[in-house]
C-alpha positions in Angstrom: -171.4 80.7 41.8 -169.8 78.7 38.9 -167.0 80.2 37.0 -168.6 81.4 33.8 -171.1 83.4 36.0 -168.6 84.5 37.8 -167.4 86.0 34.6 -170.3 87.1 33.3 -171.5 88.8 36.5 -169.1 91.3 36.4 -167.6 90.6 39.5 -164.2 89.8 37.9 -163.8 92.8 36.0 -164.4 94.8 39.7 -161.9 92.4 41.2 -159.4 93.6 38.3 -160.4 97.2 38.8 -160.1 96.8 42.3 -156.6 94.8 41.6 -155.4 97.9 39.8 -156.8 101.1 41.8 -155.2 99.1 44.5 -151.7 100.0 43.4 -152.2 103.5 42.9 -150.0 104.5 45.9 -147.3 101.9 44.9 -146.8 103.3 41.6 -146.9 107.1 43.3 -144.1 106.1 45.6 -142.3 105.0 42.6 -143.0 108.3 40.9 -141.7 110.4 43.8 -138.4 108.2 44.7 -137.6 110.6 41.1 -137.8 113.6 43.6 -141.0 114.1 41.2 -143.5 116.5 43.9 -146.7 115.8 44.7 -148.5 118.5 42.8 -146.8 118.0 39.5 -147.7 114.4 40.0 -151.3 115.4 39.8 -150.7 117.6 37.0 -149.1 115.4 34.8 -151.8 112.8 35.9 -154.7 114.4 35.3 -152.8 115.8 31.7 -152.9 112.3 30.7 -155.4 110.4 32.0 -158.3 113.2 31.2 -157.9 112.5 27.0 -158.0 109.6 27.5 -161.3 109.3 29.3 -163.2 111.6 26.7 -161.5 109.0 24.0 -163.3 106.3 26.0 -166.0 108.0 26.9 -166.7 108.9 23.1 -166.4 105.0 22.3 -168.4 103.7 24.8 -171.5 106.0 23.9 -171.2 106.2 20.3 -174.2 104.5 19.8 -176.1 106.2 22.9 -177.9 110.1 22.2 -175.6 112.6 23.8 -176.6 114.1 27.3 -177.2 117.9 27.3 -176.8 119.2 30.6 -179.0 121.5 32.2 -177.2 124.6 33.9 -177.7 123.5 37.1 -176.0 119.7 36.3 -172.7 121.9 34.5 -172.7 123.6 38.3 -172.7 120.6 39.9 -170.2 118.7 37.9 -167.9 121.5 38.8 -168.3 121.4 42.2 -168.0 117.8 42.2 -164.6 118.1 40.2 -163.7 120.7 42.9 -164.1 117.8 45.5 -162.4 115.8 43.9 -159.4 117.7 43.2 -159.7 118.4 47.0 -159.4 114.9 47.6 -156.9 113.7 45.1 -154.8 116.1 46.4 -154.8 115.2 49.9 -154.6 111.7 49.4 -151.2 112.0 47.3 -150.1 113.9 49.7 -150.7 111.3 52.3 -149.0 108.8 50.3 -146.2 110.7 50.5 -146.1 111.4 54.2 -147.5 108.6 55.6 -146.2 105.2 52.7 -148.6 103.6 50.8 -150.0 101.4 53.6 -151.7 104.0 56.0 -152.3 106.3 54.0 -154.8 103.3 51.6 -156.4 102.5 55.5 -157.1 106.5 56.2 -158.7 107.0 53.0 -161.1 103.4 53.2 -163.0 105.1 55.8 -165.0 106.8 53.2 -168.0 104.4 52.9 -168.3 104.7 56.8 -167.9 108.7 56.4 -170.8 108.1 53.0 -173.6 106.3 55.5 -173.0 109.9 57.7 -173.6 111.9 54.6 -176.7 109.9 54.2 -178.0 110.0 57.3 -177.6 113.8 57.6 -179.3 113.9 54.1 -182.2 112.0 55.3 -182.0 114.0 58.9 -182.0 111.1 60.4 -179.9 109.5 63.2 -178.1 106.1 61.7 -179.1 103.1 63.0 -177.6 101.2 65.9 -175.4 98.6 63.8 -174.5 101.7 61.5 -172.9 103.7 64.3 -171.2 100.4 65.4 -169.8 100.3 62.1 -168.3 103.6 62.5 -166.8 103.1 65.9 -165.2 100.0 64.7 -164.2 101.9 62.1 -162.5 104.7 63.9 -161.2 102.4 66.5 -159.2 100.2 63.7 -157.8 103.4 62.2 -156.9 104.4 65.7 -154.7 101.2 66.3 -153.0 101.9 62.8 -151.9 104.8 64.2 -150.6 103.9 67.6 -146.7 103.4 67.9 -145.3 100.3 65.9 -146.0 101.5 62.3 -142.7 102.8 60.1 -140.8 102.6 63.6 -143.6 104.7 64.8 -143.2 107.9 62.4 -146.6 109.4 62.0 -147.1 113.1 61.2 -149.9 115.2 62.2 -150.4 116.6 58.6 -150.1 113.0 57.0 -153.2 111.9 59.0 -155.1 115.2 58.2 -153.9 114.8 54.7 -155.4 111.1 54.6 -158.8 111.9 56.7 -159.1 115.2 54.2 -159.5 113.1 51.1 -161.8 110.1 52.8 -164.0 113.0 53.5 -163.6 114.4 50.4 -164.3 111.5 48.7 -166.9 110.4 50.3 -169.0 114.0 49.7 -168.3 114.0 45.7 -169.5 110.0 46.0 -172.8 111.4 47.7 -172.9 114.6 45.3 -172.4 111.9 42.3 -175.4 109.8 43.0 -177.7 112.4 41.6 -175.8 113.2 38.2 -175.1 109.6 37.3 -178.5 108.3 37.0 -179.1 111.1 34.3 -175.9 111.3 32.8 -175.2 108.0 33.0 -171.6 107.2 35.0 -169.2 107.6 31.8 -170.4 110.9 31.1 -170.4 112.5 34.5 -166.6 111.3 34.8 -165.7 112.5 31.7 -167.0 116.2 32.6 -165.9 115.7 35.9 -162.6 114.6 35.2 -162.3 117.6 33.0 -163.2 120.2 35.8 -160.8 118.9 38.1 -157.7 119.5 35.5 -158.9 122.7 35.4 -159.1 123.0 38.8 -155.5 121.5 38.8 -154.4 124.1 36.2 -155.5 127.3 38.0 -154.9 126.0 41.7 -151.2 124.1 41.7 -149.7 125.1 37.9 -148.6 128.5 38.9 -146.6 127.7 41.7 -144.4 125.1 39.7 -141.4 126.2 38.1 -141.4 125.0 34.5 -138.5 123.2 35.5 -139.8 120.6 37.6 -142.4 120.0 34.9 -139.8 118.1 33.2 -140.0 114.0 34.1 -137.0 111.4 33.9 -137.6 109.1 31.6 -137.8 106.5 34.3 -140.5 109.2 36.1 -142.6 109.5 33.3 -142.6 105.9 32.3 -144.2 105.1 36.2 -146.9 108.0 36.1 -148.1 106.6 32.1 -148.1 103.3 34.2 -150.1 104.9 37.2 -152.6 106.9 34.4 -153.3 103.8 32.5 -153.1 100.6 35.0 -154.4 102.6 37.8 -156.7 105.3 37.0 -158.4 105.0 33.4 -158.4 101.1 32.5 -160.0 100.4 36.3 -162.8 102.8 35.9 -163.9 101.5 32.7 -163.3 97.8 34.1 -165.7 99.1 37.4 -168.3 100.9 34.9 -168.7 97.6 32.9 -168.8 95.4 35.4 -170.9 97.3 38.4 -173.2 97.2 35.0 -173.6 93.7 34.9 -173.0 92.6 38.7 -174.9 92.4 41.9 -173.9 96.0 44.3 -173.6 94.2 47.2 -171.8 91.4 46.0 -169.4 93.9 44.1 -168.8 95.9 47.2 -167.3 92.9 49.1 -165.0 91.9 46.1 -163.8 95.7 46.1 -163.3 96.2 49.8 -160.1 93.7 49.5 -158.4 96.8 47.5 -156.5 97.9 50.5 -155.2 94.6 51.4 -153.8 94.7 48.2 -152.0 97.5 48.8 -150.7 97.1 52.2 -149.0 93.6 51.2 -147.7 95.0 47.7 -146.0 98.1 49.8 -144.5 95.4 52.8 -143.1 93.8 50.0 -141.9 96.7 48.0 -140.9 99.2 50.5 -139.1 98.4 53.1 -140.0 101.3 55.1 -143.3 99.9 55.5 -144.0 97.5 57.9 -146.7 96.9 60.5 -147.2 95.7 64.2 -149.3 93.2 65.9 -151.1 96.4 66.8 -151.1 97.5 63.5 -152.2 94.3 62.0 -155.2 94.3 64.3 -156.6 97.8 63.4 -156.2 96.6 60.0 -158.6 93.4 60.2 -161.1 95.7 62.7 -161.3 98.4 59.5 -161.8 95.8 57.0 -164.4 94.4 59.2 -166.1 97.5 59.9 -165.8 98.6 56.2 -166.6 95.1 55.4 -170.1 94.4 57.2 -171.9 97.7 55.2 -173.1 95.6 52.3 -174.5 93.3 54.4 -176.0 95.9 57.0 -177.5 97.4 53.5 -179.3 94.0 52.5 -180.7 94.0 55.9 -182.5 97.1 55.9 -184.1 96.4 52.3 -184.8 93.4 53.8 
């Protein structure tokens, strides 16, 4: 592929997206070394980053008719906003049990824990090489978590807190597929989005004192950089350019997210570091993880 179709396949603008999500736990930890907790992180997240996705939304589809959903689509978005929250909220709060690093590795098992959802969908057993993929899978994420990582310190609830929102995010991912193809992906997100600060709102606001609401400037300057670099501008960059590239292609350049974040947090951090071990279950996950666009061109194939 030359250069100006790499650019004009898309598959830069997921690379950026990718590039940017990828340091979503690097700029939480930053948050949080401000004694800032986890759930008025996800307030003040959501707070900010859900105007501006109805701003974007708006723009993109100016020209488009507007979607009226159906009763049964409003129910759906809400329950996929539920999921969401439910995942969000576990995975911030395996970032800040478990460091950036492990906590990125727990929650890429979701495409393996997606091709279960869609097997059971189908009612259907998944194929050799599928299951292969998920014992690989499970077996890297096993040697992550043997002694060797942050001087061995890995709690029980970190874990559960990382595996919570893999398969949290993997079910609204499966729930999704239905209302984006009729709503198109923009809209979805933006009435998604919207239920889960709701959700955010009635389940975590009224056990925050109004104190802690209030952010250091140097707090608040990290979590505008986390809304902006790492959740709104990458989903926009993903929606344009999973428009104009390949899926497969596209998966691969987005499955080097993690590896992003691991080296960014052994760099940053310096209570992250990895083993030999560690390393290993690493490269067997990204494998694993790896070979599903490829085991998905075979079976069209």
């Amino acid at each position: 592929m030359t250069q100006r179709a790499f650019w004009q396949s898309g598959l830069m603008l997921v690379a950026l997206a990718t590039f940017a999500m990828a340091f979503k736990g690097i700029f939480a930890r930053l948050v949080y070394q401000y004694g800032v907790s986890v759930d008025v992180l996800l307030i003040w997240r959501f707070v900010l980053a859900v105007p501006l996705f109805w701003v974007g939304a708006l723009w993109l589809n100016r020209h488009r008719p507007k979607a009226r959903l159906s009763a049964r689509q409003w129910l759906l978005c809400g329950v996929s906003g539920l999921l969401f929250f439910f995942s969000t909220w576990c995975d911030f709060n395996a970032i800040h049990e478990l460091g950036a690093s492990l906590s990125r590795m727990l929650l890429y098992l979701f495409p393996a824990l997606v091709m279960l959802l869609d097997a059971a969908r189908a009612r259907r057993l998944p194929s050799p090489l599928h299951a292969l993929v998920f014992a690989g899978a499970w077996t890297g994420i096993a040697l992550l978590l043997l002694p060797g990582w942050q001087a061995g310190r890995v709690t029980t609830h970190g874990v559960l807190y990382g595996l919570g929102a893999a398969a949290c995010y993997a079910s609204f991912l499966t729930l999704s597929q239905g209302l984006m193809k009729p709503l198109g992906s923009v809209r979805f997100n933006q009435v998604s989005n919207s239920f889960t600060l709701v959700f955010m709102g009635v389940g975590l606001l009224p056990g925050i004192p109004a104190s802690e609401l209030l952010l250091s400037a140097p707090a608040l300057g990290w979590m505008v950089v986390l809304v902006v670099l790492s959740t709104v501008l990458p989903f926009f960059l993903l929606f344009e350019g999973f428009h104009r590239a390949n899926a497969s292609e596209a998966a691969v350049v987005a499955m080097f997210g993690p590896v992003v974040t691991v080296t960014a947090a052994l760099v940053l951090f310096p209570d992250e570091h990895l083993g030999p071990v560690q390393w290993l279950g690493m490269a067997v996950v990204m494998l694993s993880i790896g070979s599903l666009p490829w085991l998905k061109r075979r079976d069209r194939g």
